[in-house]
DOMARNU-269534 format. One record per residue (C-alpha): residue number from 0; x, y, z. Coordinates in nm, 3 decimals, m for minus. Layout:
BEGIN
num: NUM	c1: X	c2: Y	c3: Z
...
end
This chain:
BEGIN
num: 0	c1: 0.000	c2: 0.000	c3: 0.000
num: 1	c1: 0.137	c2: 0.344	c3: m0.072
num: 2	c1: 0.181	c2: 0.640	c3: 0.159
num: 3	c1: m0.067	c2: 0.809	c3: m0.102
num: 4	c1: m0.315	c2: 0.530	c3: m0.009
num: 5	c1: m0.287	c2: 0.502	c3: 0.332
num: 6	c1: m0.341	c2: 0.882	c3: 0.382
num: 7	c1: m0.652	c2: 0.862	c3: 0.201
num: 8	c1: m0.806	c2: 0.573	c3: 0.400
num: 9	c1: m0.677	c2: 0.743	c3: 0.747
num: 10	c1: m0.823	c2: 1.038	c3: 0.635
num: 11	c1: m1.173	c2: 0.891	c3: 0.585
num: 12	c1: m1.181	c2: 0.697	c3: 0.919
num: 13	c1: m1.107	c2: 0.991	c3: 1.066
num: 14	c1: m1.399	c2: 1.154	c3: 0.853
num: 15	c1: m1.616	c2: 0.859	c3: 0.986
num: 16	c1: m1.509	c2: 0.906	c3: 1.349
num: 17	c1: m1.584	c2: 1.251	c3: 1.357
num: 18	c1: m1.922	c2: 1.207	c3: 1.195
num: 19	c1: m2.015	c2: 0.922	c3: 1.448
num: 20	c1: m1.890	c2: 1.133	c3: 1.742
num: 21	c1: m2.064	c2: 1.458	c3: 1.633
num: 22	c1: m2.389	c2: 1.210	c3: 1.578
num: 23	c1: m2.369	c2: 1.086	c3: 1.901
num: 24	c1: m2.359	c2: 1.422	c3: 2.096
num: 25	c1: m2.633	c2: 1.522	c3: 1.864
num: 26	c1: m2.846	c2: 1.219	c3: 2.021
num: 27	c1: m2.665	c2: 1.323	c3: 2.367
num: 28	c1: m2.826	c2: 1.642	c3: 2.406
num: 29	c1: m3.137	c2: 1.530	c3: 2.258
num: 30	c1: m3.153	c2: 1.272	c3: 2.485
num: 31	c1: m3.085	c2: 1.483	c3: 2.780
num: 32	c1: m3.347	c2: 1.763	c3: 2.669
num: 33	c1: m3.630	c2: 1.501	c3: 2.652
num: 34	c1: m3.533	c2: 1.285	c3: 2.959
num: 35	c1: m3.294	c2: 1.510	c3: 3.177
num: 36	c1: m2.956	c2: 1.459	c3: 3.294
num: 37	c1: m2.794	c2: 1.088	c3: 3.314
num: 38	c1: m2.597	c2: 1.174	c3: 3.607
num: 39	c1: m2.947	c2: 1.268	c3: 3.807
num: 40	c1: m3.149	c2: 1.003	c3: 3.645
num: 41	c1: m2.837	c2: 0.750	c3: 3.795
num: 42	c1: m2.863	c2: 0.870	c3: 4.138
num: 43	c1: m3.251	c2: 0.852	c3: 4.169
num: 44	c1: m3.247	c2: 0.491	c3: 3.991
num: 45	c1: m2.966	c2: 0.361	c3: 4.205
num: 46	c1: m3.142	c2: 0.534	c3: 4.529
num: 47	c1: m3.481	c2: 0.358	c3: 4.478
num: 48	c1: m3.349	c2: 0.015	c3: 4.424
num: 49	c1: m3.100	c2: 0.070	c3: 4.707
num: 50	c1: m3.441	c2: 0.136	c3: 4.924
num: 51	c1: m3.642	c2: m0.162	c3: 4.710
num: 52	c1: m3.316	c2: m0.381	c3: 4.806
num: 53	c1: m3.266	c2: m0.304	c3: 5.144
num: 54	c1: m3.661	c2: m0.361	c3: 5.240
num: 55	c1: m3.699	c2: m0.650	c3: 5.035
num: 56	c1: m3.404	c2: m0.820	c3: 5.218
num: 57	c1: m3.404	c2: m0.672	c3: 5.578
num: 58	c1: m3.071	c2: m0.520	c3: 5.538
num: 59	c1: m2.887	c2: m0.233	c3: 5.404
num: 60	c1: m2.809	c2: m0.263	c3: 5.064
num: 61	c1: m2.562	c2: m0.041	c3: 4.847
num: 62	c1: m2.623	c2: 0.013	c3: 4.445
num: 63	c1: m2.344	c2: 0.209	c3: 4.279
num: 64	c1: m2.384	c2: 0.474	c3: 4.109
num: 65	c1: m2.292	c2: 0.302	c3: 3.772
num: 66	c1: m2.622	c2: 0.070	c3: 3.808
num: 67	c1: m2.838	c2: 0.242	c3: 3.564
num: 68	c1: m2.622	c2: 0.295	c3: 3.298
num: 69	c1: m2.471	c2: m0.078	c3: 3.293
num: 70	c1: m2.844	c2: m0.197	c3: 3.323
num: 71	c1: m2.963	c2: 0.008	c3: 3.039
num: 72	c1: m2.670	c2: m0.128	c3: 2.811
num: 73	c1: m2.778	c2: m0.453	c3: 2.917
num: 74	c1: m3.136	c2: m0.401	c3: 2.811
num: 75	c1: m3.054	c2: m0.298	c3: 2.462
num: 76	c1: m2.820	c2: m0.583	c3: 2.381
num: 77	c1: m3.097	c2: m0.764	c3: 2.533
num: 78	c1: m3.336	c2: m0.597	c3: 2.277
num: 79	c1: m3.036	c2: m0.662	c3: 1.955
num: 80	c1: m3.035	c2: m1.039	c3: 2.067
num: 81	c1: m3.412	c2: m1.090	c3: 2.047
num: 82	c1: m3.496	c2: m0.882	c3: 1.709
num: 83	c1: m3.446	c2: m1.071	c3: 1.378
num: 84	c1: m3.317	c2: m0.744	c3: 1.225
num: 85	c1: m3.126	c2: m0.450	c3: 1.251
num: 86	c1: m3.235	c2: m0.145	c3: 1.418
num: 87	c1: m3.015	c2: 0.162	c3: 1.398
num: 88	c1: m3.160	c2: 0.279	c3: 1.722
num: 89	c1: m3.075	c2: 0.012	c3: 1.930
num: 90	c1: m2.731	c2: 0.051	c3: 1.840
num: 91	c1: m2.728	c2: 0.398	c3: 1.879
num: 92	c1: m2.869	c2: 0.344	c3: 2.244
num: 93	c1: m2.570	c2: 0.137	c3: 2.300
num: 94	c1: m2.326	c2: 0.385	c3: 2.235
num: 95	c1: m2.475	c2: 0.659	c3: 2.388
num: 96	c1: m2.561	c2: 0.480	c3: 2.729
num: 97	c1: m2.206	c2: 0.361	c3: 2.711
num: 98	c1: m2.054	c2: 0.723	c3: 2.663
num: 99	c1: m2.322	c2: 0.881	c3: 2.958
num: 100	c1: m2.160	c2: 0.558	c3: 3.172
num: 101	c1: m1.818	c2: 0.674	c3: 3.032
num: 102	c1: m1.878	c2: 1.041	c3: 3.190
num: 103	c1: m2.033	c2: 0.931	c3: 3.484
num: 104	c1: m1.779	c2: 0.722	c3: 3.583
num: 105	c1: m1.476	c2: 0.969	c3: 3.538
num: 106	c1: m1.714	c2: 1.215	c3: 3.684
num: 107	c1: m1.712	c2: 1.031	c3: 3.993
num: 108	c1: m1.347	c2: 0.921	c3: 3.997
num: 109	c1: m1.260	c2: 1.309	c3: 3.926
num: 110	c1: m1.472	c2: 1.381	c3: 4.273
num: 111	c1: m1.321	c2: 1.130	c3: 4.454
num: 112	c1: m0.972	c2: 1.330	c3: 4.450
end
């Protein structure tokens, strides 16, 4: 392959990595102007089945913070494995739940310091 070449295809991943990372803040914000904030969403989900928890088993119980998020990435492969065909959204879901569980998680690390 020449250098010529090899520019060209670098240069159009990085075309398609910018697209799909412009895309998914697009969805992002969306997301977060229908729905509210992940980070608030996490701590109310992750504070009701800390209380659900704790009743249902007569002890305290602690939920991290990262609950919601992995649970809702494992809902939507959940959703891929059961449909017979593709569905962009489901995918999309994916990534985004993954990159609001990416921020959350450095988020809390970063406030741990």
């Amino acid at each position: 392959m020449s250098l010529l070449t090899f520019a060209k295809i670098n240069k159009e991943i990085m075309s398609d990595n910018v697209k799909f990372i412009s895309e998914l803040e697009r969805l992002l914000n969306e997301k977060q102007s229908d729905y509210g904030h992940f980070d608030n969403t996490s701590f109310v989900m992750a504070g009701i089945m800390e209380k659900y928890l704790s009743v249902y088993n007569n002890k305290d119980i602690k939920v991290p913070l990262k609950f919601f998020g992995i649970f809702m990435v494992f809902l939507k492969l959940w959703r891929v494995m059961q449909s017979d065909s593709y569905k962009k959204d489901s995918f999309d879901d994916i990534n985004g739940y993954a990159e609001l569980l990416r921020r959350l998680v450095i988020n809390d690390e970063n406030n741990k310091r």
